[in-house]
Backbone as a chain_set.jsonl record, in Angstrom:
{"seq": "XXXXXXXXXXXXXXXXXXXXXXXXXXXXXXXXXXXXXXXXXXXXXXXXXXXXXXXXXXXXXXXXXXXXXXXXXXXXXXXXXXXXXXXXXXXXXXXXXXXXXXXXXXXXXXXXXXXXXXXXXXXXXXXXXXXXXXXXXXXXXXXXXXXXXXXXXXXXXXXXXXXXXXXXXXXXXXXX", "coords": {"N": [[6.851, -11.096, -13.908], [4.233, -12.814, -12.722], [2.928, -13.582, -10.035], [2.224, -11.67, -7.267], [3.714, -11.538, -4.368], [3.809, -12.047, -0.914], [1.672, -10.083, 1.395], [-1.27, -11.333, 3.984], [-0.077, -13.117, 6.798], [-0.262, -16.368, 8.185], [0.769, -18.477, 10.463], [2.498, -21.25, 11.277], [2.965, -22.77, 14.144], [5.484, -24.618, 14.257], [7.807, -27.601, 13.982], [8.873, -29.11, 10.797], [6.424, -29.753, 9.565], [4.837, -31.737, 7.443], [4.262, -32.779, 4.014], [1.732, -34.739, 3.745], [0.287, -33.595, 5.46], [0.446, -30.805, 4.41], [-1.31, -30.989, 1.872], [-3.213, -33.971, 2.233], [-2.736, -37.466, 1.276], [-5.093, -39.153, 0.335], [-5.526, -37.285, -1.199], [-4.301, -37.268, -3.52], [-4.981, -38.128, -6.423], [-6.584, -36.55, -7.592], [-7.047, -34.78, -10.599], [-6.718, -32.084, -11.127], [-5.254, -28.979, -9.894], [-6.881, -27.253, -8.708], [-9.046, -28.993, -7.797], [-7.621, -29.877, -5.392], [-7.933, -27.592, -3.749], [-10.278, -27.463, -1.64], [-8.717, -28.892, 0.456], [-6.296, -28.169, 1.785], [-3.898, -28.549, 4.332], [-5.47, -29.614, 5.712], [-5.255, -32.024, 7.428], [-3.817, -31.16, 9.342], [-2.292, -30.809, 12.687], [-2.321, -28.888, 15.158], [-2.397, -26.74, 17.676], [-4.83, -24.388, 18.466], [-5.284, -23.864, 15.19], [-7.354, -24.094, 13.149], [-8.095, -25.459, 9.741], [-10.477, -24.887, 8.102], [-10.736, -22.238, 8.849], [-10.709, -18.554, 9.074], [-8.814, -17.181, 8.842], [-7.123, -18.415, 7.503], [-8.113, -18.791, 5.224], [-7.635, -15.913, 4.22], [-5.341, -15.853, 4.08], [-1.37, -15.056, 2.528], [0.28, -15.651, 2.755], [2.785, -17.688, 4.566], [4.108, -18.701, 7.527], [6.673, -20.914, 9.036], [8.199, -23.223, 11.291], [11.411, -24.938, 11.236], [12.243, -27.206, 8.343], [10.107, -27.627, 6.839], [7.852, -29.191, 4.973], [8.334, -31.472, 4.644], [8.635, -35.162, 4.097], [6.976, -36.969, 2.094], [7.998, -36.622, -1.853], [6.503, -34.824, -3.739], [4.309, -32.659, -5.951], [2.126, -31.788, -5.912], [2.053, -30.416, -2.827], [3.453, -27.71, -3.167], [1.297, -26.409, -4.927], [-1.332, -27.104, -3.854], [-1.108, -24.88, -1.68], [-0.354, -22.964, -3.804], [-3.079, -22.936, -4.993], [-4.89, -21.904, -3.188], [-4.062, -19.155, -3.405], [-1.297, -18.292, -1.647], [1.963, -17.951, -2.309], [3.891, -17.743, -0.847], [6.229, -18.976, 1.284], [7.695, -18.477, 4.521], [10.51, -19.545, 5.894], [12.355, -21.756, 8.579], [14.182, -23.595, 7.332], [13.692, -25.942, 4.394], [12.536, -28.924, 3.27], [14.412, -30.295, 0.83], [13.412, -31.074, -1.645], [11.162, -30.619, -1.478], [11.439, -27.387, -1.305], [12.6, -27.147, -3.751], [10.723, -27.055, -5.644], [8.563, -25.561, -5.134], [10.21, -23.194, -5.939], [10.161, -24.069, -8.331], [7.616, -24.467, -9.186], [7.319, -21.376, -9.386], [7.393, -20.02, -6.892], [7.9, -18.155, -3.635], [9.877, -19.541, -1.903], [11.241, -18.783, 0.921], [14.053, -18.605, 3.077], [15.187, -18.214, 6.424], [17.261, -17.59, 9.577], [16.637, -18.946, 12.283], [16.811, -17.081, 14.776], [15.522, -15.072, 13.077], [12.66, -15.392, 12.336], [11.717, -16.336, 14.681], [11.346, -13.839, 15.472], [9.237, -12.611, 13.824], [7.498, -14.177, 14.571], [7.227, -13.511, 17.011], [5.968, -11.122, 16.69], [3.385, -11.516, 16.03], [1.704, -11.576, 18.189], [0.651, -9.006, 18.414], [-0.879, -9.284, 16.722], [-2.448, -9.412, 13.816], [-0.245, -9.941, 11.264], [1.431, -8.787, 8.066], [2.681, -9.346, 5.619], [5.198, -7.984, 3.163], [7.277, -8.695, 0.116], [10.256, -7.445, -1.568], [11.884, -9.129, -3.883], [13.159, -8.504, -5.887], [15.3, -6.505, -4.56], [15.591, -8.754, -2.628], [14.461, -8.942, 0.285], [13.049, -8.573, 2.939], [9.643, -7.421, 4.89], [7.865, -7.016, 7.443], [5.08, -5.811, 8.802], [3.237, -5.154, 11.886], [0.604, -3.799, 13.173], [2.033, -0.899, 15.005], [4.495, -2.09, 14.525], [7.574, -2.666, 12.69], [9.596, -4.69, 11.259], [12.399, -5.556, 9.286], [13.779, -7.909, 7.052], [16.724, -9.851, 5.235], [17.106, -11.98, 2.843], [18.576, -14.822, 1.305], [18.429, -16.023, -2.131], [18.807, -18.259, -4.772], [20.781, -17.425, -8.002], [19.256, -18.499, -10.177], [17.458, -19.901, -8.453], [15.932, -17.865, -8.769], [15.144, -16.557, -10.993], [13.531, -18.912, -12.225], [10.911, -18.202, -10.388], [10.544, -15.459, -10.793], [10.247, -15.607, -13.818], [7.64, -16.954, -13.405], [7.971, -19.738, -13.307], [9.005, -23.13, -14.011], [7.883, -24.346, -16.455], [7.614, -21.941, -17.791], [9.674, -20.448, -17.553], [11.213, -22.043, -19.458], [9.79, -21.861, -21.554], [10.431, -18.953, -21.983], [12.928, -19.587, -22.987], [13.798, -21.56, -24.261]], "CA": [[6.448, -11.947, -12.803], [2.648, -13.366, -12.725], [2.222, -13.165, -9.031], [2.577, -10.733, -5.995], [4.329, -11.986, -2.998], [3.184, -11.076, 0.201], [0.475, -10.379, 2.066], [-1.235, -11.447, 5.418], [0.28, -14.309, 7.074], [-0.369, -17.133, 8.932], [1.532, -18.979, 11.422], [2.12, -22.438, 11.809], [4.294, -22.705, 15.265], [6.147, -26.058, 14.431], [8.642, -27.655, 12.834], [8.307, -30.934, 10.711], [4.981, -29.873, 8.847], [4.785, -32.78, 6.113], [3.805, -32.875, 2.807], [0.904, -35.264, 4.181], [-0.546, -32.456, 6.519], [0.029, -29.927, 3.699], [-1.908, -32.0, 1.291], [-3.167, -35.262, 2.578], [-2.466, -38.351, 0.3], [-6.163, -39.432, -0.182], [-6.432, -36.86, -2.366], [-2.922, -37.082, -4.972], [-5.54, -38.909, -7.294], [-6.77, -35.605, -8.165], [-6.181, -34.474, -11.833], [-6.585, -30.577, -11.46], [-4.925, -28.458, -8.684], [-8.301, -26.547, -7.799], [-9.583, -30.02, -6.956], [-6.56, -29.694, -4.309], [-7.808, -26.011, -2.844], [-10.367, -27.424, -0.025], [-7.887, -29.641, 1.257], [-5.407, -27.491, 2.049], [-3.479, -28.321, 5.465], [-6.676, -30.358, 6.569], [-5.255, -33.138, 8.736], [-2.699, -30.531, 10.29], [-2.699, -30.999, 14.106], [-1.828, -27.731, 15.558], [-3.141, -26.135, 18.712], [-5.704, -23.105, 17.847], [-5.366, -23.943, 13.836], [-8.392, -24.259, 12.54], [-7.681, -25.381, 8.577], [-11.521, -24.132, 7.129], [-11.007, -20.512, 9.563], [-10.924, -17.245, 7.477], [-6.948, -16.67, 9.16], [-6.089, -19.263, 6.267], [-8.708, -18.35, 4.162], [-7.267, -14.656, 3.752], [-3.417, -15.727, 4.219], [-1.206, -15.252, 1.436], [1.921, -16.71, 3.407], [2.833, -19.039, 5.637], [5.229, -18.563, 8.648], [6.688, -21.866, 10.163], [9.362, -23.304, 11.906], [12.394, -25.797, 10.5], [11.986, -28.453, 7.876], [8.624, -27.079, 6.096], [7.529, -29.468, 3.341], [9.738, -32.75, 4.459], [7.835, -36.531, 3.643], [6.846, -37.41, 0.107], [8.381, -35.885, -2.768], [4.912, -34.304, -4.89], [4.249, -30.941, -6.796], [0.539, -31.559, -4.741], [2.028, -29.865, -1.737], [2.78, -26.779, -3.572], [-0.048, -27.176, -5.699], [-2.573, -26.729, -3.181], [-0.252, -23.805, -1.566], [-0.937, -21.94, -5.133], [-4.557, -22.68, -5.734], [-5.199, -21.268, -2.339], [-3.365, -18.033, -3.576], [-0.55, -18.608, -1.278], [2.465, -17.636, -3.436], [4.961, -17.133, -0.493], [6.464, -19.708, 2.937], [9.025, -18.131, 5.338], [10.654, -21.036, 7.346], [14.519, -21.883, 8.391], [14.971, -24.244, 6.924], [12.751, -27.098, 3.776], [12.778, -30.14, 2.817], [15.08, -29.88, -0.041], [12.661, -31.519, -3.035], [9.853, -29.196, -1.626], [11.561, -26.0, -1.652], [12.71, -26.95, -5.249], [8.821, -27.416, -6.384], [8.325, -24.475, -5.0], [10.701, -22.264, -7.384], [9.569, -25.179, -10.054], [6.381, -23.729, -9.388], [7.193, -20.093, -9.385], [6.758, -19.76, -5.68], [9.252, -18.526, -3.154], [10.703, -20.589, -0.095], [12.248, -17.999, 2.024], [14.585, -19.491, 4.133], [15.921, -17.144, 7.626], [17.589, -17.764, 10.52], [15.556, -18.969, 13.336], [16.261, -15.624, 15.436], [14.402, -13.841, 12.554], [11.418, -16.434, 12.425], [11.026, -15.813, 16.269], [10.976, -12.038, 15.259], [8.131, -12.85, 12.785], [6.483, -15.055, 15.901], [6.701, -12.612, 18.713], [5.165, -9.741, 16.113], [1.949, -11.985, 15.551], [1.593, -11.898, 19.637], [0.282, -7.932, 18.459], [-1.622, -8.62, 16.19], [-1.896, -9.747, 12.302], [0.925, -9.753, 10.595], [1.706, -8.393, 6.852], [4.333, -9.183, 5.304], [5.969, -7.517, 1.829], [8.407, -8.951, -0.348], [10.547, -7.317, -2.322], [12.428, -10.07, -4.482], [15.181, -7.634, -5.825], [16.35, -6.549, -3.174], [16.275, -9.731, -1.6], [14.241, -8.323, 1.671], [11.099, -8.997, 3.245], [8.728, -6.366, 5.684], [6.706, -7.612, 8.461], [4.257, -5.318, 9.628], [1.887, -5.857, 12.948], [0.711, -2.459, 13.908], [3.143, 0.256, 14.636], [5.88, -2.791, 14.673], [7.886, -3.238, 11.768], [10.836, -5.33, 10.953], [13.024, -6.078, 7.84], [14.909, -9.182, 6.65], [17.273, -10.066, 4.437], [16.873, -13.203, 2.471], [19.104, -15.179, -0.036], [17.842, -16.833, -3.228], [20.448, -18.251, -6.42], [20.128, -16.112, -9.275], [18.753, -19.493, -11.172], [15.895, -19.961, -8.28], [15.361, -16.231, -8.997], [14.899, -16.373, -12.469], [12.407, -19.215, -11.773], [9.941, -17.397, -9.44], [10.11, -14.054, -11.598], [8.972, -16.349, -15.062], [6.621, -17.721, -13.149], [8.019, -21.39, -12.659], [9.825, -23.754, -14.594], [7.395, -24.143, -17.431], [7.487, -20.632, -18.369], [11.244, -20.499, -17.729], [11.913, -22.511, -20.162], [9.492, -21.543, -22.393], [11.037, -18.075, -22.469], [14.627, -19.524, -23.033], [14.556, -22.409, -25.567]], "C": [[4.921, -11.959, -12.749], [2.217, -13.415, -11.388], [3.078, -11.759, -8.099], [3.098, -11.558, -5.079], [4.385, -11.196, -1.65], [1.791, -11.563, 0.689], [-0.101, -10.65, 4.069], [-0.636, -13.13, 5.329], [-0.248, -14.758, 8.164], [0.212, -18.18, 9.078], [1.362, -20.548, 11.896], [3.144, -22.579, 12.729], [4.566, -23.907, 15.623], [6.612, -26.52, 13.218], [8.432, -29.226, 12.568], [7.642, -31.202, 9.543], [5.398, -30.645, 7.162], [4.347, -32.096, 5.311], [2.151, -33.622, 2.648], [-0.166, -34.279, 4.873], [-0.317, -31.045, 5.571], [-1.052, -29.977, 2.897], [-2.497, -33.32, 1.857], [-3.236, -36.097, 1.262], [-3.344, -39.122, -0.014], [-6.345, -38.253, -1.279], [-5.703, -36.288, -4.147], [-3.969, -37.806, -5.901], [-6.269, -37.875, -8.001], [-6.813, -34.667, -9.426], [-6.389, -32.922, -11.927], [-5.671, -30.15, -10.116], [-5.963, -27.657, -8.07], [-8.779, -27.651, -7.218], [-8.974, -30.226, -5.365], [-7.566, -28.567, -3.242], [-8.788, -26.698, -1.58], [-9.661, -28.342, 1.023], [-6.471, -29.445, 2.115], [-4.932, -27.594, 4.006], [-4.781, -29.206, 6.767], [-6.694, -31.775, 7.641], [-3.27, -32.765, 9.265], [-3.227, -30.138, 11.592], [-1.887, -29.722, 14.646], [-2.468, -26.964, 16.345], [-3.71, -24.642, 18.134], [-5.358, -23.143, 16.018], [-6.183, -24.335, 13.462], [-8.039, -24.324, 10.778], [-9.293, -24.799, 7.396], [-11.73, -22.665, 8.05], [-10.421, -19.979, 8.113], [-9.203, -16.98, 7.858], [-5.958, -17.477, 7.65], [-6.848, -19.19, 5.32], [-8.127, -17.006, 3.767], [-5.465, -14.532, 3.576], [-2.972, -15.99, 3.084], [0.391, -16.035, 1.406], [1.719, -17.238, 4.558], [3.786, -19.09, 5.971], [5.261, -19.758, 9.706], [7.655, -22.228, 10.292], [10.701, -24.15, 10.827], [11.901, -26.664, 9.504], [10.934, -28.456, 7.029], [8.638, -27.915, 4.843], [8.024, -31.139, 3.518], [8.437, -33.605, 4.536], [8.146, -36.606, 2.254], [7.336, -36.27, -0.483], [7.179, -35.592, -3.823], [5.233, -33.258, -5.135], [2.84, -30.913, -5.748], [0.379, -30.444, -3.744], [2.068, -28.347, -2.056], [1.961, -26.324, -4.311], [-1.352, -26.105, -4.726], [-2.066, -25.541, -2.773], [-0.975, -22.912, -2.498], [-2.112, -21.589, -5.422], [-5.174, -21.975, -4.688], [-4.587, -19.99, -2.228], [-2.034, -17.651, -2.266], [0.717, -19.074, -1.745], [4.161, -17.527, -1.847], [5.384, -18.134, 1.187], [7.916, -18.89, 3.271], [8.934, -19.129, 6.327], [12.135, -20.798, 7.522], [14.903, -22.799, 7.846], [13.696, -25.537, 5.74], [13.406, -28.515, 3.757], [13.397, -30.08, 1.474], [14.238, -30.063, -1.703], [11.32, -30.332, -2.859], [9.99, -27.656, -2.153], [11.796, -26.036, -3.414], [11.529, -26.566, -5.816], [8.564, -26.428, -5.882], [8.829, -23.516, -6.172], [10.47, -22.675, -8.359], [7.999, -24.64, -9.932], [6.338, -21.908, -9.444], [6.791, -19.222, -8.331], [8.068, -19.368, -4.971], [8.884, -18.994, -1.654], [11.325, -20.135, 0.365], [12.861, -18.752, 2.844], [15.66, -18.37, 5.287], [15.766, -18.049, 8.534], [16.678, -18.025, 11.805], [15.365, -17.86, 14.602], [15.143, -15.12, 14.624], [13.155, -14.533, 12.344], [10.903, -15.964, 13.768], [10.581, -14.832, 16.44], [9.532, -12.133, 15.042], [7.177, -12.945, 13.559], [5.887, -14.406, 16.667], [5.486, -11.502, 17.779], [3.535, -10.166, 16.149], [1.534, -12.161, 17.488], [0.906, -9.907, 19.51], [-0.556, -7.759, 17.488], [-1.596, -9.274, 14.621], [-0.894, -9.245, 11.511], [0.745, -9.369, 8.669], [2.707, -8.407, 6.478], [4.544, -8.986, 3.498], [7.099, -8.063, 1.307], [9.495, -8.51, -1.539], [12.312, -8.271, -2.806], [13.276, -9.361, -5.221], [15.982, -7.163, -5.48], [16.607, -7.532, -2.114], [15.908, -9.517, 0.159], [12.932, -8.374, 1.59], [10.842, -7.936, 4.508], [8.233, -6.845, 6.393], [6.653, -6.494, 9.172], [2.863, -5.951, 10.519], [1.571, -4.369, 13.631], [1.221, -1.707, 13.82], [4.718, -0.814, 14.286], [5.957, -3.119, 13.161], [9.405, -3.521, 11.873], [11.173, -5.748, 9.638], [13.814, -7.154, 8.082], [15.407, -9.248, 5.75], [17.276, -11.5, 4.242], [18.345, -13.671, 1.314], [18.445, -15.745, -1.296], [19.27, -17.094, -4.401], [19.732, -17.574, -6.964], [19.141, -17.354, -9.826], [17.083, -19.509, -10.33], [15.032, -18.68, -8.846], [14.776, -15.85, -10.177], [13.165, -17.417, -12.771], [11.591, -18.793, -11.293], [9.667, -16.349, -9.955], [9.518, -14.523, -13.225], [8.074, -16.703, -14.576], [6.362, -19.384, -12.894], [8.644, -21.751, -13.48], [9.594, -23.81, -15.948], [7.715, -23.019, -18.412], [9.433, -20.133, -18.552], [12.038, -20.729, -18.809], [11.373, -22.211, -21.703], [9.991, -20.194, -22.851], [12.663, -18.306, -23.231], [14.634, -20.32, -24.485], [13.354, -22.692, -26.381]], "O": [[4.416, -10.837, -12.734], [0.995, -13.294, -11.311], [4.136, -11.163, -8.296], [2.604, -12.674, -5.238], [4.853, -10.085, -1.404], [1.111, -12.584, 0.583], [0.5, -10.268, 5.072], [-0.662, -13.973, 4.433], [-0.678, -14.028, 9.058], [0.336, -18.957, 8.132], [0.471, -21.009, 12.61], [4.287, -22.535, 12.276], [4.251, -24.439, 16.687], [6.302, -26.267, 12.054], [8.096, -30.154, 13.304], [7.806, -32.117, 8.736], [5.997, -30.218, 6.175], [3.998, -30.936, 5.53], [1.401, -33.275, 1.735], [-1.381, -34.37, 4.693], [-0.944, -30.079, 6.006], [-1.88, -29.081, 3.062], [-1.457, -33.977, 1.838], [-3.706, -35.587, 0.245], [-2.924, -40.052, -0.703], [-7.232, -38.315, -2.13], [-6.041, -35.626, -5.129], [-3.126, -38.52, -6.444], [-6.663, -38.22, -9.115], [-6.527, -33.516, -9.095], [-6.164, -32.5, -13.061], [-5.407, -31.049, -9.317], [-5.871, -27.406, -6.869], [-9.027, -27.508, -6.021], [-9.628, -30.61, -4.395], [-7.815, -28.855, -2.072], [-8.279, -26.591, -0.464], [-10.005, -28.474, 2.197], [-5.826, -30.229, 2.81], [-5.495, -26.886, 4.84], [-4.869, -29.305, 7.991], [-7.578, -32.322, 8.3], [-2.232, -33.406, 9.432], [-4.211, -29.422, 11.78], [-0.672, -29.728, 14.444], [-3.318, -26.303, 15.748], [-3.013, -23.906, 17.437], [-5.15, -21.988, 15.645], [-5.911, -25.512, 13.225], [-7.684, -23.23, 10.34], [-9.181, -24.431, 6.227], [-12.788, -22.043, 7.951], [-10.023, -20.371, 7.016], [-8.468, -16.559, 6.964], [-4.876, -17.284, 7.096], [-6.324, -19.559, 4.269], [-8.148, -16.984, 2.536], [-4.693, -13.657, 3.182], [-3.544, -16.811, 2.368], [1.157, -16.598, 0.623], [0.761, -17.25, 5.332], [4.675, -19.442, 5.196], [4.551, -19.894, 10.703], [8.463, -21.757, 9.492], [10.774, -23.81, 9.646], [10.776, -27.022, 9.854], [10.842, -29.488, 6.365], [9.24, -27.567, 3.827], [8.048, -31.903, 2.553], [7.364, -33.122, 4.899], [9.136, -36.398, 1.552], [7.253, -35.147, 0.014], [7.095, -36.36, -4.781], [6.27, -32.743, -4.718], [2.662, -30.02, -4.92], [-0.61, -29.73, -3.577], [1.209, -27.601, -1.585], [2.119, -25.118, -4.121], [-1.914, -25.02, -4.869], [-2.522, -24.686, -3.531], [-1.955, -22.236, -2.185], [-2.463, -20.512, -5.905], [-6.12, -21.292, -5.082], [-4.48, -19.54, -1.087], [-1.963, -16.442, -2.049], [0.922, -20.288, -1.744], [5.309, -17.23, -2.179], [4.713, -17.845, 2.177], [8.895, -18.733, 2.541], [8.082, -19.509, 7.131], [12.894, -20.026, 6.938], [16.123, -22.956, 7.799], [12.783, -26.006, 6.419], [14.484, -28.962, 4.148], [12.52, -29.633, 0.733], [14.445, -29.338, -2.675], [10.766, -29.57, -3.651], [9.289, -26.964, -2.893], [11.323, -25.212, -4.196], [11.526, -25.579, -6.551], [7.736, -26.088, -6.727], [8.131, -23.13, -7.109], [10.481, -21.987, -9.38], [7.378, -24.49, -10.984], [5.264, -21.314, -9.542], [6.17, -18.164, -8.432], [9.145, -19.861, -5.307], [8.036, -18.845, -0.773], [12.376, -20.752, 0.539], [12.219, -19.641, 3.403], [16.717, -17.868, 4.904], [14.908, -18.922, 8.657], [16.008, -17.082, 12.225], [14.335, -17.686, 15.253], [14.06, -14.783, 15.103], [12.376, -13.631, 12.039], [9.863, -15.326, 13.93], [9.672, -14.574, 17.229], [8.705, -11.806, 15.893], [6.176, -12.229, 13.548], [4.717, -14.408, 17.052], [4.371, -11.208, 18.208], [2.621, -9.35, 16.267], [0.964, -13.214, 17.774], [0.684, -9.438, 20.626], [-1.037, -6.67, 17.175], [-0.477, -9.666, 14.29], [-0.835, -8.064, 11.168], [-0.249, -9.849, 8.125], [3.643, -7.681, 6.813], [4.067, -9.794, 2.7], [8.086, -7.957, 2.035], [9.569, -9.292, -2.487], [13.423, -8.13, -2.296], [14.428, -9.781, -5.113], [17.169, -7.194, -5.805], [17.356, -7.456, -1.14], [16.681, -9.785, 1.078], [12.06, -8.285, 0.726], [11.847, -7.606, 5.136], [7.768, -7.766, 5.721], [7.527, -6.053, 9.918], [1.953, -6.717, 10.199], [2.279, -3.907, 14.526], [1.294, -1.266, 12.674], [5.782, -0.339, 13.891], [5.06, -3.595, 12.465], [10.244, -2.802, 12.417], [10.33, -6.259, 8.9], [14.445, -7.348, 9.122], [14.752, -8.688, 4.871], [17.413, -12.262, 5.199], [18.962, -12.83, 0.661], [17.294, -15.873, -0.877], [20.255, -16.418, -4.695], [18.591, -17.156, -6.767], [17.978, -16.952, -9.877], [15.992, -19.311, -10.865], [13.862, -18.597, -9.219], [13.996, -14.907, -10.309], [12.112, -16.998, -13.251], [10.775, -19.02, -12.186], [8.511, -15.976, -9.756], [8.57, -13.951, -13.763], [7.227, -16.923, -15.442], [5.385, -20.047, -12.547], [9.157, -20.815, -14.093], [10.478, -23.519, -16.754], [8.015, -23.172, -19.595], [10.084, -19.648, -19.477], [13.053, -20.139, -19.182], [12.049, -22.251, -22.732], [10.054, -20.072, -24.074], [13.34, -17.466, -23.826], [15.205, -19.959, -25.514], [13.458, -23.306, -27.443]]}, "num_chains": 1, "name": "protein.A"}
């Protein structure tokens, strides 16, 4: 596996967040994905979210509500995600072409129950959050202080295999 997963997170508290407001679509004309990195989340409307603060400059995940990723179908959205070392989204639920492009990128798309999201929520009400993933056991860590909580996640074996080569590319380059 080529990245770590984990890290500090930051919190987007709403459900919806496009592909447009991950990426905006002035800038798919782009031909690298670093050209992507200062654009990251930059015409996302979100009370106290600042998209050039250091909370998303140092975050290595991204905790948000239902639907994470839904609009246009692009690689852009995780794209920029990646080049901003941001290797890891816990939500309840994607947009089904996003989360793919995610494991097609070698990224994972946690997907939990909206109790344990709220968990996640209330913890960042103490404080910065950290969250650990360990991807063979299928269980994620969130520490905020003395508070810690575990989750249990699913993944298919196939996304799984994706995300531990490193994405689709590499997937396939190990296989055929």
């Amino acid at each position: 596996m080529k990245r770590v997963f984990g890290g500090p997170a930051i919190f987007l508290d709403r459900s919806d967040i496009n592909t447009d407001e991950i990426i905006p679509a002035r800038y798919l004309t782009e031909v690298t994905k670093e050209a992507l990195k200062p654009y990251l989340l930059e015409d996302l409307k979100l009370s106290g979210f600042d998209p050039g603060g250091k909370a998303l400059q140092k975050a290595t995940v991204v905790v948000a509500r239902k639907n994470f990723g839904c609009g246009s179908s692009r690689e852009h959205a995780p794209w920029s995600l990646e080049v901003n070392g941001i290797y890891t989204v816990i939500a309840e639920s994607y947009a089904r072409i996003f989360r793919q492009n995610m494991f097609n990128c070698g990224m994972l798309a946690i997907e939990l129950p909206a109790a344990d999201i709220d968990k996640i929520f209330a913890m960042a009400d103490h404080g910065e959050v950290d969250i650990s993933v360990d991807l063979e056991g299928h269980r994620l860590t969130a520490i905020s202080g003395s508070r810690k909580e575990v989750f249990n996640f699913d993944i298919s074996p196939f996304d799984q295999a994706l995300v531990e080569a490193g994405g689709w590319v590499e997937f396939a380059d190990q296989r055929y």
